[in-house]
C-alpha positions in Angstrom: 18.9 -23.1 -114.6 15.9 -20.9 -113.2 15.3 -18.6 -110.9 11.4 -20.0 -111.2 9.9 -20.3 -108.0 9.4 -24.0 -106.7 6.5 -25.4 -104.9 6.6 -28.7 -102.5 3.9 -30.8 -103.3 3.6 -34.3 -101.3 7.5 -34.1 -101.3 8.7 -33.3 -104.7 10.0 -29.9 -105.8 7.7 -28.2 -108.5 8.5 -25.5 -110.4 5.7 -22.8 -110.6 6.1 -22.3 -114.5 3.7 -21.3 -117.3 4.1 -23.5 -120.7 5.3 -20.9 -122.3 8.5 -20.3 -119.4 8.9 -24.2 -119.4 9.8 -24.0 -123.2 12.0 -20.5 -122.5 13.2 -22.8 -119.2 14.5 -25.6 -121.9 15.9 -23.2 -124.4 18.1 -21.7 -121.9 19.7 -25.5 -121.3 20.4 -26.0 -124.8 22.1 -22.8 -125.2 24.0 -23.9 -121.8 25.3 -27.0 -123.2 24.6 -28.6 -119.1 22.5 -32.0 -119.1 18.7 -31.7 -117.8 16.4 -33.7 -116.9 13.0 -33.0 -117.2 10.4 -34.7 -114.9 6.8 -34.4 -114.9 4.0 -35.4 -112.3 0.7 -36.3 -112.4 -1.9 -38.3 -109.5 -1.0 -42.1 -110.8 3.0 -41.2 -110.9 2.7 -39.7 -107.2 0.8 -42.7 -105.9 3.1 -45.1 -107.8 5.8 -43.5 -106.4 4.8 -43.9 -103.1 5.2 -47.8 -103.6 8.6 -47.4 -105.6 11.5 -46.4 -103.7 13.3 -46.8 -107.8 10.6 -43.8 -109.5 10.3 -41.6 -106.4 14.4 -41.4 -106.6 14.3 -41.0 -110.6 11.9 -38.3 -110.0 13.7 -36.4 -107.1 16.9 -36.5 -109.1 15.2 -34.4 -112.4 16.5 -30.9 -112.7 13.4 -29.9 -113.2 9.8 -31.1 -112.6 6.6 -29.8 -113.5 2.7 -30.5 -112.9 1.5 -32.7 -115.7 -1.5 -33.3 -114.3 -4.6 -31.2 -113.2 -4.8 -33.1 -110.6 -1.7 -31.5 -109.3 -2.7 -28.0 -110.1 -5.7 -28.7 -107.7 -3.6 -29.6 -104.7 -0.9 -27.5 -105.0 -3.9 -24.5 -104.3 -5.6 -26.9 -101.7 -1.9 -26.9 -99.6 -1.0 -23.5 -100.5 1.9 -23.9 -102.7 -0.3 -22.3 -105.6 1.4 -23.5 -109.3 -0.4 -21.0 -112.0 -0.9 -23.7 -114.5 -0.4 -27.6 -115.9 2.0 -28.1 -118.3 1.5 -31.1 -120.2 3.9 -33.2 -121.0 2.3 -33.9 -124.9 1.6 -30.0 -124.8 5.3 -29.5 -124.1 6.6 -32.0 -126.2 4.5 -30.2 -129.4 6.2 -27.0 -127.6 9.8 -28.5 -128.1 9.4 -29.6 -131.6 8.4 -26.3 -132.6 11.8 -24.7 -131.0 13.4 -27.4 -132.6 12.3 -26.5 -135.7 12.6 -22.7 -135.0 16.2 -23.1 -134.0 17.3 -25.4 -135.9 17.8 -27.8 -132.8 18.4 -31.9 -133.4 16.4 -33.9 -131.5 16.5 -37.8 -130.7 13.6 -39.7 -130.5 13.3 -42.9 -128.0 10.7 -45.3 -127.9 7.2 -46.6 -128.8 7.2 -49.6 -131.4 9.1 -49.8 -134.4 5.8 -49.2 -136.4 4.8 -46.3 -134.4 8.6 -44.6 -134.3 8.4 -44.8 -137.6 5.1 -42.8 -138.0 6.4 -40.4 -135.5 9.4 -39.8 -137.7 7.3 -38.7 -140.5 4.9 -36.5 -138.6 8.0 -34.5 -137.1 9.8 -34.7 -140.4 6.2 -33.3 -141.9 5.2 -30.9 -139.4 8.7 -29.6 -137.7 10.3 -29.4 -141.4 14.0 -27.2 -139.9 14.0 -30.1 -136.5 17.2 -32.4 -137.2 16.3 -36.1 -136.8 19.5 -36.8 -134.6 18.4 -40.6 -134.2 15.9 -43.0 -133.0 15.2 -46.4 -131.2 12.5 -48.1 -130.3 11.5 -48.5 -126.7 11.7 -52.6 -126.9 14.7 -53.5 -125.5 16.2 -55.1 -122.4 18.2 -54.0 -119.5 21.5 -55.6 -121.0 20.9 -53.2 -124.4 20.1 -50.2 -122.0 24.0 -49.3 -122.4 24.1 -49.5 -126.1 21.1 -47.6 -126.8 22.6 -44.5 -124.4 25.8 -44.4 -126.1 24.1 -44.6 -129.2 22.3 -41.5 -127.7 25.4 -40.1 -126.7 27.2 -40.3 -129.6 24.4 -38.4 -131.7 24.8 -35.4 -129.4 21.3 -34.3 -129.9 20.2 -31.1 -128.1 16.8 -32.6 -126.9 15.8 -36.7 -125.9 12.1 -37.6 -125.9 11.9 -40.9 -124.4 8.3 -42.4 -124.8 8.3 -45.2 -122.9 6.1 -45.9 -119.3 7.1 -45.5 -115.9 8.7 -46.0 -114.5 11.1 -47.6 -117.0 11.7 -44.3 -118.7 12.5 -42.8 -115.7 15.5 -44.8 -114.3 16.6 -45.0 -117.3 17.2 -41.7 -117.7 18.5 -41.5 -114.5 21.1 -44.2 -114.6 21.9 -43.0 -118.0 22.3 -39.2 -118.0 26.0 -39.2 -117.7 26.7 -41.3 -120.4 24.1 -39.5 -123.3 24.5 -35.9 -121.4 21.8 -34.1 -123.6 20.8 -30.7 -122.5 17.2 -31.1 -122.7 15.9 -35.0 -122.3 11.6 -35.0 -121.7 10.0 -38.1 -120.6 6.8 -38.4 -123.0 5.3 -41.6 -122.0 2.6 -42.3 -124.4 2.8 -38.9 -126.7 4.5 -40.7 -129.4 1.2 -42.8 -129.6 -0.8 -39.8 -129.7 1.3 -38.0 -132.3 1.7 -40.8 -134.8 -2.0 -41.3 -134.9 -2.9 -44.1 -132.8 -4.4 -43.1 -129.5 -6.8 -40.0 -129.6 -6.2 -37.9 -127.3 -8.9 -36.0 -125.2 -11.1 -33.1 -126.8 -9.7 -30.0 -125.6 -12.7 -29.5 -123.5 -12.0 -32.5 -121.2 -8.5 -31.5 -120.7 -9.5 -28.2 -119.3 -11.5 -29.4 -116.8 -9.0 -31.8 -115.6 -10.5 -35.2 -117.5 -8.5 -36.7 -119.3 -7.9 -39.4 -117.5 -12.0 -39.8 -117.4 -11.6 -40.0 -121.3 -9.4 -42.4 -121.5 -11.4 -44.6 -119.3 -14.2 -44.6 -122.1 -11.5 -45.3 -124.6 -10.6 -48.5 -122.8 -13.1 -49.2 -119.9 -11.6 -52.3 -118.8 -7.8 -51.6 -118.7 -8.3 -48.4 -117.1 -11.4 -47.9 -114.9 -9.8 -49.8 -111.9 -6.2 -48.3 -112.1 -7.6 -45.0 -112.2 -10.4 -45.4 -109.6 -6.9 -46.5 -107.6 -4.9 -44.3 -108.1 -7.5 -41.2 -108.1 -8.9 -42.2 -105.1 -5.2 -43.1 -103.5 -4.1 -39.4 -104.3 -7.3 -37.7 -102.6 -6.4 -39.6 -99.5 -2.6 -38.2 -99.9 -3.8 -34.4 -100.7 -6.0 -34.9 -97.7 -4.0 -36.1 -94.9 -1.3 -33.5 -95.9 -3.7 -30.3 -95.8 -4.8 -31.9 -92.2 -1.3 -31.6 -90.9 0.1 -28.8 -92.8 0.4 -25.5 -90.7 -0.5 -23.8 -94.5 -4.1 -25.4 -94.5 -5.4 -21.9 -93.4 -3.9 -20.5 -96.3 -5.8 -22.4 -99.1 -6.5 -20.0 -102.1 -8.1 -20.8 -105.4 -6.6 -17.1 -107.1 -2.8 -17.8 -106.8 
């Protein structure tokens, strides 16, 4: 699909792509009519990972992966294999919708709540006016619907899948689904459906340049999140570390890649 250089950070293939080539990356699929997958990293997925033989083999089997975090930015300067910037998965999400709408693309929207979906619908109807609606689902169902809902999917031939649901449920199924929808652009959103129908805030812009959003959403809900990200923060430090200490690169760590 690209000819986008790749960086390996802790073990997974990242592709060292502005926003802006990520969406050119995804319009050249559509056009290609060739299934992709679309997987994104940030600290908490490569720590989880770590733990879950299930995500670490969803993730290595995307087409394509990018750095969703800042987090990931950082390290991938601190073991030389410099990436030149985060894409966001909500940032390229937004991204999508507007090519969807400028081209006149459908687009298939999975999971959330039925409330929120809903909501979601009307904001992309609203702001992405020329986006076909291919279909939507919900992201509440179980393991013995997972079929259905793909062919559903597949049936609706939509040119791009946003599947909002967490990890790393979104990710297998993807995965163990691709053949069966074969859509030439499907994005794992996670919680972006939330943020774009109005129910979670998302961080001033401020706090995600400097690499904080998780930090935000820790004062947006202190106890759910202030001892999953003091985990998983601290977890990928260690990782980042002990890599750089036996990496025959660790000489080469530059901040102006």
């Amino acid at each position: 699909m690209t000819d986008t250089p790749v960086r390996e950070i802790l073990g997974y293939p990242v592709l060292a792509a502005t926003e802006v080539e990520a969406v050119e990356l995804c319009e050249r699929a559509i056009e290609s009519r060739q299934p992709h997958q679309i997987g994104v990293l940030n600290a908490a997925k490569i720590v989880n990972a770590a733990k879950d033989p299930a995500l670490r083999r969803a993730l290595l089997s995307c087409d394509e992966i990018f750095a969703d975090g800042q987090a990931v930015v950082w390290a991938s300067h601190i073991l030389g294999q410099p990436l030149p910037e985060r894409v966001a998965g909500i940032d390229l999400f937004e991204d999508l919708l507007d090519l969807a709408s400028r081209k006149r693309y459908s687009v298939y929207l999975l999971g959330a709540t039925r409330e929120v979906l809903d909501r979601v619908v009307e904001v992309v109807e609203q702001r992405y006016p020329n986006a076909r609606i291919a279909g939507h689902h919900d992201g509440y169902f179980s393991a013995a619907e997972s079929a259905a809902v793909a062919q559903d999917i597949g049936a609706s031939s939509p040119d791009m899948l946003f599947v909002a649901m967490t990890s790393p449920k979104k990710e297998t199924f993807i995965a163990a689904n691709q053949n069966v929808m074969k859509v030439p652009v499907t994005h794992g959103v996670g919680g972006s459906f939330d943020i774009l129908a109005g129910k979670t805030a998302r961080a001033p812009r401020i706090w995600q340049k400097l690499g904080m959003e998780w930090a935000f959403r820790v004062v947006q809900e202190p106890r759910r999140m202030f001892m999953r990200y003091f985990r998983t923060n601290g977890a990928f430090i260690v990782m980042v570390a002990r890599e750089y200490l036996r990496s025959p690169r660790r000489s080469r760590l530059d901040w102006n890649r």
